[in-house]
Structure formats: C-alpha cells, structure tokens
N, C-alpha and C positions, 0 to 999 in steps of 0.2 A: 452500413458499418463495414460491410466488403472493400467499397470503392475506398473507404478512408482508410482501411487498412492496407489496401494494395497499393495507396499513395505516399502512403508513412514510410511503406517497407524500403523503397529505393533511397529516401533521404538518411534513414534511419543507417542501410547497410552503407551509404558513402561515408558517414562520418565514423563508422566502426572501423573502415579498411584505412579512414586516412589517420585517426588516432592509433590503428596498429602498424601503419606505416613509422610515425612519429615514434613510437616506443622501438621497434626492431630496428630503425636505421640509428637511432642517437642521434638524430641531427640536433644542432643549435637552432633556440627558439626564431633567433633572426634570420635562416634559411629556412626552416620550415617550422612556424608553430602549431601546436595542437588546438582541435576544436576548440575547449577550454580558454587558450589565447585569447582565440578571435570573438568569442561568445565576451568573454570581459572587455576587450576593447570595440565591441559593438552597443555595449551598454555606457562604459566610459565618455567615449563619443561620438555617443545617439546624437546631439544638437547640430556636431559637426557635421556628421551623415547627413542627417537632414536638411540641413543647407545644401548642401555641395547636392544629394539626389533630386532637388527640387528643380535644381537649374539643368540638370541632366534628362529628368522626366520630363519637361516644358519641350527642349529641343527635340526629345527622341517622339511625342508626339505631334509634335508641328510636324517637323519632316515625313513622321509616318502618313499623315495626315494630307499633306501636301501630294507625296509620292503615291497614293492611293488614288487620291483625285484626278492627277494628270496621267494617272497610268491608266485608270478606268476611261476618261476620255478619250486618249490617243488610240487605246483599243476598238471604241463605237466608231471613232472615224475610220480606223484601217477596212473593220469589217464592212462600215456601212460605201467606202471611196475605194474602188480598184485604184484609180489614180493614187492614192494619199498611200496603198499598197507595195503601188511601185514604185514609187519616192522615199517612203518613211520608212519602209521593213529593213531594206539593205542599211541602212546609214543609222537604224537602230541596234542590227548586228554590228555594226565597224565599230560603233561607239562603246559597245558592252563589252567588243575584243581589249578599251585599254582601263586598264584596272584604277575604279572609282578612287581607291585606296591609295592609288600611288598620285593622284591629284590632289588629293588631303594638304598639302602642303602649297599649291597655288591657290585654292579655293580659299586658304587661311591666309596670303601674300593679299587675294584678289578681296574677302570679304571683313577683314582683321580677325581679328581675336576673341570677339564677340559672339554668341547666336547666330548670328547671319548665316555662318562657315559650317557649324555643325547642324542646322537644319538643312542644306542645299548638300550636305553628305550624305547625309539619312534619308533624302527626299530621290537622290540620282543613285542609291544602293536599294531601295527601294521600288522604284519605278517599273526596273525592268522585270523581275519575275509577275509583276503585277500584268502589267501588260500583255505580255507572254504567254502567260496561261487563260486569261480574260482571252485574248484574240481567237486563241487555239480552241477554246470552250465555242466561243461563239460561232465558228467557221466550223464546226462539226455539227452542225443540225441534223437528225437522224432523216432517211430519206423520205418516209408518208409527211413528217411535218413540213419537209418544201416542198413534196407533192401538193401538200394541200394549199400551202401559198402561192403556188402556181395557180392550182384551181380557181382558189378565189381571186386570183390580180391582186395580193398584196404590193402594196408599195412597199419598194426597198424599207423606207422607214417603220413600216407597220409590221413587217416580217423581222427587221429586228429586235424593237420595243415587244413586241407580242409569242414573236416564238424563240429567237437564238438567245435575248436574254435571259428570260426564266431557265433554258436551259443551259444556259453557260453559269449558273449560278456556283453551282459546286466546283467548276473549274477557277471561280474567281476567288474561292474560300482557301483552294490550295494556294494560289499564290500570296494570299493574305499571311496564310500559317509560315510560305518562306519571309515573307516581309518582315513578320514578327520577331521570327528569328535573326533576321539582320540585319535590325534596323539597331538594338544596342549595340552593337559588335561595331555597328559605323557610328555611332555618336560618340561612341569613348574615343576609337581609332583620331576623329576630329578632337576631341579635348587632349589627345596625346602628343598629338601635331602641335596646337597651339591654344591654348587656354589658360584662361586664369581664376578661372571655377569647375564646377564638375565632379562629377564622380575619378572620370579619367586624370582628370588636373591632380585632385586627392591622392591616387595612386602612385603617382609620379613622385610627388612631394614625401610621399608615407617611403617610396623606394629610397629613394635618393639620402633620407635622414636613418637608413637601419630599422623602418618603423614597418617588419613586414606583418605582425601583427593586423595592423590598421590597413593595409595595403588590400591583405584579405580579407578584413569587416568590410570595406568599399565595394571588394569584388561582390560580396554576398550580398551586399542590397543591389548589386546592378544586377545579380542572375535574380533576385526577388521581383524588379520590375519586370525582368524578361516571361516570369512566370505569372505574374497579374495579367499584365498584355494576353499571352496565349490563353491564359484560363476566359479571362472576358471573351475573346475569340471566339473561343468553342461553346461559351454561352452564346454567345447570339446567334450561330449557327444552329446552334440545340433547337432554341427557342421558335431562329426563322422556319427552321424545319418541321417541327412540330404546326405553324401555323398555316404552313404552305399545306 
C-alpha cells in the first residue's frame, strides 16, 4: 500500500499544481486547458487515441527492439575484436557527435512517410546509449575474475559469454532505462517530421485546428506508453534479479 501510495502522490500533486496553474493565471482553454479538459477529451476521443497510439506503439517498439539488438551486438563484438575497437569506437563517437534529430527530416526524404522512418529513428536514438554502457559494463571485469580466466586459458569467447556478460548485466539494464526514455521522444519527433498517423501526427493536426484540448489527451497516452515500457523494464529486471 506504501509503494501505491508513493506512486499516486507525484501524479496526484502534478495535476493539483497544473489545475492551480490554470485557475491563478486565467489562461484561455485553448492556450492552456485544465485537467478536467483533457480527462473529457481523452474520453470523447478514446477511438481516435487508439488508433493513432497503436501505430505509434508498433513503430516505438520495433525501433526499440531493433536498436537493442544491434546495439547489444556491436557491443559483443567491440569487446570480444580489438580490431572492430579500433575501427568501430571512433566512427561510433563521430556519428553520435551529429544529432539523430536533425536527420529526421532525410531519413523521412530517404524512407517516406511510412514506419520505415520512424522505426530507423527510434532504432539510431536508441543504439547508441545501449551500446555504450553494454561495452563499458563488459570492459570492466573485476580483476580475480580475469585472473582467473587467465588461469584457466579461457578463450576470448568463453571469458566473455561466461564472465564479462553476466557481469556487464546491470550496466546493460542502464542503458535499457536511457532507451526507454528516448525512444518516444524519437518516434513522435519522426511523426512530427512527416506522418500521416500517429500520436505525433494527431498533435500536430489537434495544434494546428485550436484543438489543444486533444493535443494534451495525445501527449498523455504517449507519456502512458512511456510509463508501461519503463514499468515492464523494471519488471524484468526485478524478476531477472531475483532469479539470478
């Protein structure tokens, strides 16, 4: 009853400070509505919500999906290939140096309008903290446990499957919880660029007509997915942790 009520309290006090925002400033409903607003036009157009979030959640978990897998991979190679080290590290700094975000706009030129664009955004905003902390985790083996694969002649391959993964595990969970985090932040970013569905699309369309109402029911199921994603997150970590 603790954790549900220390989880109530934060949502509980944002929507006290933003509905006493809304009373002490007088803003018009179309600049800023009150909770009450957005709670009826969340109920009003629940179908529409749910359309537009379905095609949002599809993309935001392919790319998540995607970017975890090739970032978990290019990590086992760097660590397990000095070579792939000294080819792949540098040119995966150069690459991070130019902002995912401001490509949004060729990647939609290069892959249209479609999924294609917003999965390969979510998937290259993703990648890199996965990888990054996955590398770093596995590259810090405490020093008895490569003692001891010294001792015994582990093969490169068996010293990483056996000892640097299990303990790069919680370094890979961090980079998971950045992923989480911004992997909607780059699927809407892609549907704001160019779409013709979406949650991002909906905002756009909800701005554009005075309908900020709706604008904000869209925001709140996209921070709702963000919050399923990390909740499941920190399930399976609970879980793995507990079985490990």
């Amino acid at each position: 009853m603790r954790r549900i009520g220390a989880g109530l309290a934060a949502p509980l006090l944002a929507l006290g400070l933003w509905q006493a925002l809304v009373v002490l400033t007088a803003l018009p409903p179309f600049i800023l509505p009150g909770p009450g607003r957005v709670a009826s036009s969340l109920w009003a157009n629940a179908p529409l919500l749910w359309e537009q979030a379905q095609f949002t959640a599809v993309n935001l978990l392919s790319g998540l999906a995607a970017g975890v897998a090739l970032g978990v991979a290019t990590a086992l190679n760097l660590a397990l290939s000095p070579g792939a080290r000294l080819l792949l590290r540098p040119m995966l700094i150069f690459a991070q140096a130019v902002p995912v975000f401001a490509l949004a706009p060729v990647l939609t030129l290069w892959l249209g309008y479609g999924a294609a664009s917003k999965v390969v955004i979510v998937m290259l905003v993703v990648y890199f903290p996965v990888t990054s902390a996955f590398f770093d985790g596995l590259m810090r083996l405490p020093s008895p446990l490569a003692d001891l694969a010294q001792l015994m002649r582990a093969t490169p391959l068996r010293r990483l499957l056996l000892l640097q993964v299990p303990h790069a595990l919680p370094a890979l969970g961090s980079g998971l919880r950045l992923a989480v985090v911004y992997a909607p932040f780059a699927v809407v970013i892609g549907e704001w660029v160019g779409s013709s569905r979406g949650l991002g699309y909906l905002m756009l369309m909800a701005n554009g007509r005075g309908q900020t109402d709706l604008m904000f029911a869209a925001l709140v199921v996209l921070v709702a997915q963000s919050l399923i994603l990390f909740a499941l997150l920190e399930a399976i970590a609970a879980r793995w942790g507990r079985a490990v």
